[in-house]
C-alpha positions as CSV (number, residue, x, y, z in Angstrom):
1,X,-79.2,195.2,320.8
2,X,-79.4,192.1,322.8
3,X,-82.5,190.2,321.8
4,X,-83.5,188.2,324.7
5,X,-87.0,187.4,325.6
6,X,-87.9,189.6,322.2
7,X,-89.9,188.7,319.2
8,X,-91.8,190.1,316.3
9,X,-95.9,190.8,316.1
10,X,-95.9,187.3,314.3
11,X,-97.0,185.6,317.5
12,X,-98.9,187.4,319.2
13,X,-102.8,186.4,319.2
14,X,-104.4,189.7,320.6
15,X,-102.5,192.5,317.9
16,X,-105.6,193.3,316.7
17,X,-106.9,194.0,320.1
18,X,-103.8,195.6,321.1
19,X,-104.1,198.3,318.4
20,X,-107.6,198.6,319.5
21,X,-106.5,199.5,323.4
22,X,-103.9,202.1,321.6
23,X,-105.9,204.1,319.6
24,X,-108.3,204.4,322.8
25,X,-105.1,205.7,324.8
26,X,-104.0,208.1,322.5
27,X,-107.4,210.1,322.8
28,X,-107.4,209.1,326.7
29,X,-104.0,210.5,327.0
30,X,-104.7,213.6,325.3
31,X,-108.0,214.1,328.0
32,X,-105.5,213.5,330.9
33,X,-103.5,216.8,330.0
34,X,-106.5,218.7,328.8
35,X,-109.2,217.5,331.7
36,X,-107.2,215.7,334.0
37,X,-109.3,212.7,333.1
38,X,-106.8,209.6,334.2
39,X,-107.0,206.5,331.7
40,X,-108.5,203.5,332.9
41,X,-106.0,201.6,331.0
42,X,-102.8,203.2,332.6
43,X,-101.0,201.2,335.4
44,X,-100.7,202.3,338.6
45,X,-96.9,203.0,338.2
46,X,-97.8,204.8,335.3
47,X,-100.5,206.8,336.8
48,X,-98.4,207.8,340.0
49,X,-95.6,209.3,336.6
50,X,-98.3,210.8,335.6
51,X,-99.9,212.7,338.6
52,X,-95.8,213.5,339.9
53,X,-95.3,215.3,336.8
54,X,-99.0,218.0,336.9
55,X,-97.9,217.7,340.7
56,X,-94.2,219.3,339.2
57,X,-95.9,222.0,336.4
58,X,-98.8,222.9,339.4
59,X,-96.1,223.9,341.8
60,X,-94.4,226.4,338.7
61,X,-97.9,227.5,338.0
62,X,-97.8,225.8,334.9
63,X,-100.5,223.7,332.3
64,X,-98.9,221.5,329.9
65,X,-101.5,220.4,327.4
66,X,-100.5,217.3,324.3
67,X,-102.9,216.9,321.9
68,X,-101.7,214.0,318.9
69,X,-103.5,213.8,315.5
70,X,-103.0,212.5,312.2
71,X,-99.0,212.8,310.8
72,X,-97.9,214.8,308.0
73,X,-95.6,213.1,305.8
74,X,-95.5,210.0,307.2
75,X,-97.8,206.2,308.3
76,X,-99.7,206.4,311.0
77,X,-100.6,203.2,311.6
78,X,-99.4,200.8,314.8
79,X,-96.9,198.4,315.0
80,X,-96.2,196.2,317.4
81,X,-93.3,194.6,319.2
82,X,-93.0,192.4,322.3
83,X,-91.1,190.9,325.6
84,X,-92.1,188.7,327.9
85,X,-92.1,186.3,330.8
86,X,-93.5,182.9,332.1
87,X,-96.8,185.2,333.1
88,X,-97.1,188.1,331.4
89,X,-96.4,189.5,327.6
90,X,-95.7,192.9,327.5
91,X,-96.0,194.3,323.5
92,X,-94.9,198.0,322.3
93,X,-97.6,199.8,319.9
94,X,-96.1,202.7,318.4
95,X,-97.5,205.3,315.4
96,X,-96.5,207.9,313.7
97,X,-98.2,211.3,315.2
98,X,-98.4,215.0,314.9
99,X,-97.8,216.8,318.4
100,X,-98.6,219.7,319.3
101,X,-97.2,220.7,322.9
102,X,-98.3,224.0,324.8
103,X,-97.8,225.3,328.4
104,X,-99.4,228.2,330.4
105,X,-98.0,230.3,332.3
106,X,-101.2,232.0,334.5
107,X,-103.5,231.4,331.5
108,X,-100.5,232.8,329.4
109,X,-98.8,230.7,326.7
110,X,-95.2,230.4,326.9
111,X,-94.1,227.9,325.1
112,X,-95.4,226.2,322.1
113,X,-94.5,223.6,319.8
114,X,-96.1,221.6,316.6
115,X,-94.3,218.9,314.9
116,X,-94.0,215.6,313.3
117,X,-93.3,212.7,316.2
118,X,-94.4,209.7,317.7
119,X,-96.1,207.9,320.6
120,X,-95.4,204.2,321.4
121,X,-96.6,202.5,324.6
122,X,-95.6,199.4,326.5
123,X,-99.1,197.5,327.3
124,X,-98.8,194.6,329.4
125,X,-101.1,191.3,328.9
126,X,-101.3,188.0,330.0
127,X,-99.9,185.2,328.4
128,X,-102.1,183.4,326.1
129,X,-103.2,180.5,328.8
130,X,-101.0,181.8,331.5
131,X,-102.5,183.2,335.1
132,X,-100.7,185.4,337.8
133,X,-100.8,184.5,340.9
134,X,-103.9,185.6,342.8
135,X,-101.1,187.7,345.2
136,X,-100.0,189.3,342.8
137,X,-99.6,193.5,343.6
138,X,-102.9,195.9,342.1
139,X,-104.3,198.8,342.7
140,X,-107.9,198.9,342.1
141,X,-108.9,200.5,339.1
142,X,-111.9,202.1,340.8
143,X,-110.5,203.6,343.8
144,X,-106.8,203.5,343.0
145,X,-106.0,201.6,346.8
146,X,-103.3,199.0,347.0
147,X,-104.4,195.6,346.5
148,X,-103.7,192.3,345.0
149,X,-105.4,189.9,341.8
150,X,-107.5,188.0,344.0
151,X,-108.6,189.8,346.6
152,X,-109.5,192.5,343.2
153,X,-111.7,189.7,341.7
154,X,-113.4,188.7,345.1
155,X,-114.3,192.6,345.9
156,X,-111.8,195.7,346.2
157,X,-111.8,195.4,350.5
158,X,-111.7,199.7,350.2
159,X,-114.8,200.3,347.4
160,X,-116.1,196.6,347.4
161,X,-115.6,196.6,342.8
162,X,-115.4,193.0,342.1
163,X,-113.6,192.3,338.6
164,X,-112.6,190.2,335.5
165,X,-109.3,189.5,334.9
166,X,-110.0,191.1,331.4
167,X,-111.0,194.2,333.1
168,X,-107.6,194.1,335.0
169,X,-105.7,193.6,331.7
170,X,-104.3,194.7,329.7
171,X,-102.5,197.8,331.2
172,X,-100.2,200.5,329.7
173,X,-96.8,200.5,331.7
174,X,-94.4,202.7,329.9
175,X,-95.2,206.0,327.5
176,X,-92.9,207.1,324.9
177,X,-93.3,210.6,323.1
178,X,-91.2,211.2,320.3
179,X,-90.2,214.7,319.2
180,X,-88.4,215.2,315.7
181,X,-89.0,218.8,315.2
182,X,-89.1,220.3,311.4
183,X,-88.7,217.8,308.7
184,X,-85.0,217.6,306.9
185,X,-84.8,218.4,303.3
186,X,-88.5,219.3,303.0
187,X,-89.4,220.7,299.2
188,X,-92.5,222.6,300.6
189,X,-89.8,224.7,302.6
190,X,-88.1,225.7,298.8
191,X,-90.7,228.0,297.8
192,X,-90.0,230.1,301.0
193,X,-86.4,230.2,300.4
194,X,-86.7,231.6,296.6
195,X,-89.6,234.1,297.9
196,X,-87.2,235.5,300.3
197,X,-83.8,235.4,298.1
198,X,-86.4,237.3,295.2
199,X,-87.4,240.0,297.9
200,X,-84.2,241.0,298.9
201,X,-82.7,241.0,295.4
202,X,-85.1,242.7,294.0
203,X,-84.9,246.0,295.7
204,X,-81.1,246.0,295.5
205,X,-82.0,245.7,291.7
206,X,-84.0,248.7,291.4
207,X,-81.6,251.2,293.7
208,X,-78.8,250.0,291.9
209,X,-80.7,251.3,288.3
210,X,-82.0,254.6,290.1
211,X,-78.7,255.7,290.6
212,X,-76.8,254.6,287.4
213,X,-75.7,257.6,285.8
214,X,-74.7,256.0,282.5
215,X,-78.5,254.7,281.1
216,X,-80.8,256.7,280.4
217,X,-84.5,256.7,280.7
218,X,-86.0,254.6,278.0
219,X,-83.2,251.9,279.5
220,X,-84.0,252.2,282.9
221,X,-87.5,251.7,282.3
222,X,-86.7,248.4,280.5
223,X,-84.3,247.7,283.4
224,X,-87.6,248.4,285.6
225,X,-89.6,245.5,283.5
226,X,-86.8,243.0,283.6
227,X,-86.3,243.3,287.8
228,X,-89.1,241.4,288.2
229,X,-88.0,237.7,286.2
230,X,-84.5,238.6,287.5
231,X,-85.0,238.6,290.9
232,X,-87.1,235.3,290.2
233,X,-84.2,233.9,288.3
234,X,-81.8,234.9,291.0
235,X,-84.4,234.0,294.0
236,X,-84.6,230.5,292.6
237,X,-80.7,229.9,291.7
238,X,-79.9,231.6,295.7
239,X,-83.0,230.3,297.3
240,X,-82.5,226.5,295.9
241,X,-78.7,227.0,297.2
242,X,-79.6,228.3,300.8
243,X,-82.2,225.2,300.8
244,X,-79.5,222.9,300.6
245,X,-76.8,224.4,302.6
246,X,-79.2,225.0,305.6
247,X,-80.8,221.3,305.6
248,X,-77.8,219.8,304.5
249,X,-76.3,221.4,308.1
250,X,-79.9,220.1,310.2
251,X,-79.4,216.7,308.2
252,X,-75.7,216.9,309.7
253,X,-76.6,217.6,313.5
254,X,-79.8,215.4,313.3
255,X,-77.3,212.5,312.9
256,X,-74.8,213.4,315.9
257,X,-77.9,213.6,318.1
258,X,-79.0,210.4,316.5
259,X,-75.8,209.0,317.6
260,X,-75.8,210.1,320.8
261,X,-74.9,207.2,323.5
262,X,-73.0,205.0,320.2
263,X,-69.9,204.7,323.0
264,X,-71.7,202.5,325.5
265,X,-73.2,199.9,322.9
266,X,-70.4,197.6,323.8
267,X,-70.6,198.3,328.0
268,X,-74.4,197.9,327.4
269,X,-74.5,194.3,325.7
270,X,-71.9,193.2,328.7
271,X,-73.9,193.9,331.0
272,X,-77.2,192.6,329.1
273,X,-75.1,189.3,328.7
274,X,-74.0,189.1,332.0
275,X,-77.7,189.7,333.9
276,X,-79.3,187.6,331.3
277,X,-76.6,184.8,332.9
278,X,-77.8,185.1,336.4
279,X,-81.5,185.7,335.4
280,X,-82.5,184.3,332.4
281,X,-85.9,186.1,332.1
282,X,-84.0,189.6,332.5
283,X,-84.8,191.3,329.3
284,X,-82.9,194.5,327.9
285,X,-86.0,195.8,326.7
286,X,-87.8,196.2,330.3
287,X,-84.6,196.9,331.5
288,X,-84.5,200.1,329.6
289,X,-88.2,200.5,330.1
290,X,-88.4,200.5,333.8
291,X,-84.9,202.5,333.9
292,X,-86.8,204.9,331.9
293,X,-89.7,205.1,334.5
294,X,-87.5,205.5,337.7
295,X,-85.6,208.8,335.8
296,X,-88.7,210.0,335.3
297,X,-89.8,209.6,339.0
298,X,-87.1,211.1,339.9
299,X,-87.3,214.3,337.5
300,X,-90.9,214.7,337.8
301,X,-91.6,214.7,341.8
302,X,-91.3,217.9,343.4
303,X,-89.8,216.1,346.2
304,X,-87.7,213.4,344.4
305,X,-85.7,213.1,348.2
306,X,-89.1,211.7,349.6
307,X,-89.7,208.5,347.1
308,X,-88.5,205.4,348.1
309,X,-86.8,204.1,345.4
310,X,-84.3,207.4,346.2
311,X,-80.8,206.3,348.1
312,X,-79.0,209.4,346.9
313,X,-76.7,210.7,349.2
314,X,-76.5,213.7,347.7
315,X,-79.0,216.3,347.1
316,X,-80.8,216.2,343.6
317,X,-79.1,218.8,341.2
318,X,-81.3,222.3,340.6
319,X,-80.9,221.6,336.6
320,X,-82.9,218.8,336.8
321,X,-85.4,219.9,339.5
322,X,-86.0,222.8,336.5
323,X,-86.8,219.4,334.0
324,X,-91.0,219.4,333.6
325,X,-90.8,217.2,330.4
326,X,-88.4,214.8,328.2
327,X,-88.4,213.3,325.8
328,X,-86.2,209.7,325.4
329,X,-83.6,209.8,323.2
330,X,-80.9,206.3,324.0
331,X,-79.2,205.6,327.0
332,X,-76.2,203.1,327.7
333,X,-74.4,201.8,330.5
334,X,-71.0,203.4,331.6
335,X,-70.5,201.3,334.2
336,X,-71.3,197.9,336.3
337,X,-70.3,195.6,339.1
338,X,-71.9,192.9,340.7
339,X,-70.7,191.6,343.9
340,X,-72.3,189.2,346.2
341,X,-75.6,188.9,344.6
342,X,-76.0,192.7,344.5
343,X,-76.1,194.5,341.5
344,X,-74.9,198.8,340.8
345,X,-75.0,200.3,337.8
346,X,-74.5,203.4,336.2
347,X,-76.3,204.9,333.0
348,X,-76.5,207.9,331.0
349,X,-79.5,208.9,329.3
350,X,-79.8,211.3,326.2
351,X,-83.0,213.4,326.5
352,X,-84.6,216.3,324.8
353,X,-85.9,217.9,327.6
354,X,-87.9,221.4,328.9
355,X,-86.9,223.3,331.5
356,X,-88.2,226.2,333.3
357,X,-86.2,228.8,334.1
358,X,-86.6,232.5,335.3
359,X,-90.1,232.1,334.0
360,X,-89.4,230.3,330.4
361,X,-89.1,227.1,329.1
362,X,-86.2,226.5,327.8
363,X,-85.6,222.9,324.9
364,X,-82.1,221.2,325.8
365,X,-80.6,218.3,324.6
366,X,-79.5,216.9,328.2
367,X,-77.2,214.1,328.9
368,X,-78.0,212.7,332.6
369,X,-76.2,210.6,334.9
370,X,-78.6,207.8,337.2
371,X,-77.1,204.6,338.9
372,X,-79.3,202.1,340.1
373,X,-78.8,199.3,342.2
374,X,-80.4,195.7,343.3
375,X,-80.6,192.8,344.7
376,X,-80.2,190.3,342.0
377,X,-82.1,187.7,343.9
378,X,-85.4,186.7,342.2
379,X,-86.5,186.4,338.6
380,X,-87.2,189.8,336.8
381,X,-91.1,190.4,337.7
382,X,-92.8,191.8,334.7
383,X,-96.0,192.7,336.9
384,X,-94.2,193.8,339.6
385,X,-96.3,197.2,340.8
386,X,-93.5,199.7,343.3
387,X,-97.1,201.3,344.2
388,X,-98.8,197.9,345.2
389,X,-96.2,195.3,346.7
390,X,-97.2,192.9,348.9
391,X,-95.4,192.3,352.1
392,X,-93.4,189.5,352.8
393,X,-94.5,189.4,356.5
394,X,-98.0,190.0,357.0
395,X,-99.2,189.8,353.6
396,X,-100.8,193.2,353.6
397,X,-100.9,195.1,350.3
398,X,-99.6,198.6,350.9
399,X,-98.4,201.9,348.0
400,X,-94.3,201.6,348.5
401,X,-94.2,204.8,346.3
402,X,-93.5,207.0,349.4
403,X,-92.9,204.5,352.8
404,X,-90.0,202.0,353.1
405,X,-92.1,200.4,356.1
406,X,-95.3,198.3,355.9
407,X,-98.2,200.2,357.7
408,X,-99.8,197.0,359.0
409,X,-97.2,195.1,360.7
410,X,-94.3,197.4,360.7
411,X,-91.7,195.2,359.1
412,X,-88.7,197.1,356.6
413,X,-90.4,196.3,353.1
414,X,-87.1,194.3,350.9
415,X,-87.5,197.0,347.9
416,X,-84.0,196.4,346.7
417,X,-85.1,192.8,346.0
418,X,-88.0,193.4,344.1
419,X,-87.2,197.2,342.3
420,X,-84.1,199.2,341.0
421,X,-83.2,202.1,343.4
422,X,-81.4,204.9,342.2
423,X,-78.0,205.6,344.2
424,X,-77.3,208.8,342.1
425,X,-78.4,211.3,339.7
426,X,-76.4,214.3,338.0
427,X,-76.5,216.0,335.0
């Protein structure tokens, strides 16, 4: 993995507090699905994910609800990584958690899953003596309107909320949720085996007595007695056995979906090394990140054609208008070429993902296509809001979610130079 712009929890000065802000997400995440109560700590990129995606189940009729709680097996406690640049310090928190996933179909449960995963976030803060510029693109936290810093801290011009610049930061950008099903090689799974291996022998046992014409009754009354610690003995000698075969096999196919995307490591370090050349604060880490987020765009809006980050020519595929949830798996680049300051690349991501189809959801491991273009022109832009740009002719602060043009003066807003746009999508 390239390493640029990365380093460990060692340095950074608010951990403590970024934990803090984590554990408060977690239970704020959970009230989003269940109440449609929207964090105050999301982002506004984040929070227009969100809202696309209940926009995507609401047009099925469907309720997705994710509650996390306290792991099995495993830790529990965050962790914390982080990127960064001049401005701003973006750190992953991450924990071990037990999910339990559940959609409605009509107030009728149709799918439902509870397992072992994990939830890590990318929360973005400012650098430790560091300040963004006071044009810098928000939305205001109260009213959710397009906006910038200063003009935030002065008084929100739609709802008139002044603010801190601790109340503005820091902000979760990215969500993670980590699936990994059914533990491998779990001994509390062995007494179920030998229980079922006993229950089947042991009626085989007693028909194959009843009918032996050779013994005769005092024998196959002892025979009776002895079924019982037979069938134990055999249950635990054939259930042990089918223990080992069966997760032995899981243990096997968990690791070729572990490995999926292994081919492109090589492609994918190229092309780290070579953006890293022309922009030295490009970091693979938000790369992957905001790749991430613009997939996700693209899966979860009913009307994917309609976002202005889409440049497909094509029309989006009807597998992946069916997608209503995935979960990341890797992704690696295929494919890149950079010619005269413009940037296209193509990527494949590996996702676990749900489906609905003919009125069920449907788990697939999916492997989709996206290529992404842009203008390689300014430094990467950690704070860089597609849903509160500023324009670069009349100043105005507009959403450029949905509209390629600025409402105020009219002007073509220059996404390409500020924001990947996706070229293609396929699965």
């Amino acid at each position: 993995m390239d390493m640029h712009n990365f380093e460990l929890t060692s340095k950074l000065p608010n951990r403590c507090e970024g934990k803090k802000q984590y554990t408060r997400f977690v239970k704020e995440f959970s009230d989003w699905y269940a109440k449609g109560k929207m964090s105050e700590l999301v982002s506004r990129d984040t929070r227009f994910m969100l809202e696309l995606q209940k926009q995507k189940l609401q047009s099925f009729g469907l309720d997705m609800q994710l509650k996390f709680g306290k792991p099995n097996t495993s830790d529990a406690r965050p962790a914390l990584l982080s990127y960064e640049d001049s401005v701003f310090e973006n750190y992953i928190v991450g924990a071990n958690k037990h999910i339990t996933t559940t959609i409605r179909s009509s107030g009728k449960e149709i799918y439902s899953r509870d397992e072992d995963g994990g939830l890590s976030v990318v929360m973005q803060d400012l650098k430790y003596g560091s300040a963004p510029s006071p044009d810098t693109g928000m939305c205001c936290p109260n009213c959710g309107s397009p906006s910038t810093i200063g003009r935030l801290m002065s008084g929100c011009e739609f709802c008139g909320t002044k603010f801190l610049m601790d109340e503005l930061y820091p902000k979760v950008m990215h969500i993670f949720v980590e699936r990994r099903g059914k533990p491998v090689f779990d001994t509390k799974q062995i007494k179920k085996y030998i229980l079922v291996c006993a229950l089947v022998f042991l009626p085989i046992y007693i028909l194959l007595n009843l009918f032996r014409a050779d013994i005769g009754g005092a024998e196959r009354i002892t025979n009776y007695i002895y079924a019982v610690p037979a069938a134990l003995i055999i249950g635990v000698m054939l259930g042990t056995g089918a223990w080992f075969f069966v997760n032995a096999i899981r243990s096997v196919m968990l690791m070729g979906k572990t490995a999926r995307g292994g081919s492109t490591v090589l492609k994918s370090l190229i092309f780290c090394n070579k953006m890293h050349e022309l922009d030295p604060t490009f970091s693979t880490e938000y790369f992957r990140d905001r790749s991430t987020s613009l997939l996700k765009f693209m899966l979860y809006s009913p009307q994917p054609q309609e976002l202005a980050i889409c440049r497909c020519k094509k029309p989006v595929p009807e597998k992946l208008r069916e997608i209503v949830d995935i979960t990341y798996g890797n992704s690696g680049v295929n494919k890149y070429k950079i010619r005269n300051g413009v940037c296209d690349v193509s990527l494949t991501f590996y996702t676990d993902s749900l489906h609905y189809h003919r009125g069920k959801i449907i788990s697939k491991s999916d492997k989709i296509h996206i290529s992404l273009r842009k203008v390689i022109k300014k430094p990467t832009d950690l704070g860089f809001s597609l849903t509160a740009v500023s324009c670069p002719f009349c100043s105005a602060s507009f959403d450029a979610a949905k509209v390629g043009e600025c409402p105020f003066c009219g002007n073509t807003y220059p996404l390409e130079e500020n924001e990947w746009v996706v070229t293609d999508i396929r699965i």
